[in-house]
C-alpha positions in Angstrom: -10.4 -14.3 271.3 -6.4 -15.0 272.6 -3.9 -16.4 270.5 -3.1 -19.8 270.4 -0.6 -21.9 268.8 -0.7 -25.9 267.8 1.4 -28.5 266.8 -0.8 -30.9 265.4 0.9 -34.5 263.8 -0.6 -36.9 261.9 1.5 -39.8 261.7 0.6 -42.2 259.1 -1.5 -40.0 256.1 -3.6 -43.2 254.7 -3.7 -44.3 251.0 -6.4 -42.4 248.5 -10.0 -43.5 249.5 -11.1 -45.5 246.7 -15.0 -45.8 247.9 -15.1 -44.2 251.7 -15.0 -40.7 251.9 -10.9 -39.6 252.4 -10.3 -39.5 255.9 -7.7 -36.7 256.1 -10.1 -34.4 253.9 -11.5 -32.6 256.8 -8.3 -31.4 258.3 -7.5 -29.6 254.9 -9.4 -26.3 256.2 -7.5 -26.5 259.5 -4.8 -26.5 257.3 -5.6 -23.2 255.2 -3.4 -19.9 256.6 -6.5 -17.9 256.0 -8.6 -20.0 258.3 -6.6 -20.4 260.9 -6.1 -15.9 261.1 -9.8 -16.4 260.9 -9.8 -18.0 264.4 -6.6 -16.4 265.5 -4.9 -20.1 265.4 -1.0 -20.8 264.1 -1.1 -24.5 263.6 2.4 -26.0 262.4 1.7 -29.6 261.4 3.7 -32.8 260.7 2.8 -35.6 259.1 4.1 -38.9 257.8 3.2 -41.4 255.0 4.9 -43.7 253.0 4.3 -42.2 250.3 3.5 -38.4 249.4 1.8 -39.4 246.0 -1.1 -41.3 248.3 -1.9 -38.1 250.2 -4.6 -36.5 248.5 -3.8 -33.0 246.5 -5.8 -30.2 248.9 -3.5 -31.7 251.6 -0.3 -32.1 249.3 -0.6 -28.2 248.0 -0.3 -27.0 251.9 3.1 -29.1 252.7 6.6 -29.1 252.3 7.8 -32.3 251.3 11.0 -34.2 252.9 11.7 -37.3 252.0 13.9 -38.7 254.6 16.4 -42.3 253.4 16.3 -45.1 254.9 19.6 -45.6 257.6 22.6 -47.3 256.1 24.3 -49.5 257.8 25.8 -47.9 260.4 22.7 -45.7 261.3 21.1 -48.9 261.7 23.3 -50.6 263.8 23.0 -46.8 266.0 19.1 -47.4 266.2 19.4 -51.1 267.6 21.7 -50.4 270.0 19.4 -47.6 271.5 16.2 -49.4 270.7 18.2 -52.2 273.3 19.2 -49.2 275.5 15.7 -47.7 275.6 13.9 -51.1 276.3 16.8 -52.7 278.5 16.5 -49.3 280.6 12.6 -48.6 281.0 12.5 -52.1 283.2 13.5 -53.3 286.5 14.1 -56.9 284.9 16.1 -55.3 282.4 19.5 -54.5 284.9 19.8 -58.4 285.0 21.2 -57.7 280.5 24.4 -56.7 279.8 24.5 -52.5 278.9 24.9 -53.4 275.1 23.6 -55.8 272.8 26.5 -58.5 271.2 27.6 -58.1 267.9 25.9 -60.4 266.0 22.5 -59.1 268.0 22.8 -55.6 266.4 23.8 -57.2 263.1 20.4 -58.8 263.2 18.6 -56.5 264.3 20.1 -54.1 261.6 18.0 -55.9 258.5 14.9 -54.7 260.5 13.4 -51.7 259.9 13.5 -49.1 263.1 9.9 -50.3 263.7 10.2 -54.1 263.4 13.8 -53.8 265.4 11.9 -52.4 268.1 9.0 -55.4 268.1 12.2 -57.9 267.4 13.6 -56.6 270.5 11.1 -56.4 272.8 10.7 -60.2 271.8 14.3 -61.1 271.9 14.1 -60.0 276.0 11.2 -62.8 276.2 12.7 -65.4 274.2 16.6 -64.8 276.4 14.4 -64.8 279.9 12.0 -68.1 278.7 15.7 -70.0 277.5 16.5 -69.1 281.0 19.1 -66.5 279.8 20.5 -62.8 281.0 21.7 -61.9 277.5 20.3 -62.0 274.1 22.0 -64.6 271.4 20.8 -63.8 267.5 18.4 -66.6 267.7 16.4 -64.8 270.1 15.5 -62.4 267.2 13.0 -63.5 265.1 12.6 -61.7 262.1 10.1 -63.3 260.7 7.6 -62.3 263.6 8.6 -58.8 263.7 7.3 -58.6 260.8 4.1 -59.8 261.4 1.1 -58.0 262.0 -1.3 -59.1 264.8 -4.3 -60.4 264.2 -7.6 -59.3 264.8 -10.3 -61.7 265.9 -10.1 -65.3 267.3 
C-alpha cells in the first residue's frame, strides 16, 4: 500500500452529546498514530471549537491546544478593511465602491466579530446600492442582523 498524507479540518468540534451518540467520536481512531502506521496514513488535523472543554476527552488527549484572542482594536479595524477588500473585489458591481471603506464604516464594523463583519458587509453593499448609493455610510451596517441567524422553515 503507498504512502499517503492528509490534512483533514474539522471546523466547528460540536458541544458534548447529551442524548445522541457524539458526533466527532468516530474520527478518534483516525486520529490514533498507531492506526494511521497501520494503514500507512500521516493525517495532521485542525480543528476549531469555542470551547476545548466541549470537545470530548478521546479527542482532547490527541491535540495540542491553542487558544487564539480575540483581535483588539486595531486587528479589527485590519479584518474590516479586507473583509470590504475581499467582497468589494470578487464582484463586477463592486469597481462602482470606493477601494476602502470610510472611517466610521470600519469603526462599525469593528464591534463585529470577523464572522458577523463579513455578513454585516455583504449587507451593507445591498443596503448602499438599494439607497441608490456607490459608498457605504454606517447606517448601512446593521448589527443587529449580522447577528442573526437564518431561519429554518416558513
Amino acid at each position: 500500500m503507498p504512502d499517503a498524507s492528509a490534512v483533514v479540518e474539522a471546523e466547528e468540534v460540536p458541544v458534548r452529546a447529551t442524548v445522541a451518540p457524539e458526533p466527532v467520536a468516530p474520527r478518534a481512531p483516525l486520529m490514533d498514530q498507531v492506526w494511521a502506521e497501520a494503514v500507512k496514513l500521516m493525517a495532521v488535523w485542525f480543528a476549531t471549537a469555542n470551547d476545548a472543554a466541549c470537545i470530548p476527552e478521546p479527542l482532547l488527549n490527541r491535540m495540542n491546544v491553542y487558544e487564539i484572542e480575540a483581535p483588539d482594536a486595531e486587528g479589527s479595524a485590519r479584518i474590516a478593511r479586507a473583509l470590504y477588500r475581499e467582497i468589494r473585489e470578487s464582484h463586477d458591481w463592486g469597481r462602482r465602491f470606493p477601494e476602502l471603506p470610510s472611517g466610521s464604516v470600519v469603526e462599525k464594523l469593528s464591534l463585529l466579530t470577523p464572522r458577523e463583519m463579513r455578513r454585516a458587509v455583504q449587507a451593507a453593499f445591498g443596503n448602499a446600492k438599494v439607497d441608490g448609493r456607490d459608498e457605504l455610510q454606517p447606517e448601512d451596517v446593521d448589527a443587529l442582523r449580522a447577528n442573526r441567524k437564518a431561519r429554518i422553515g416558513f
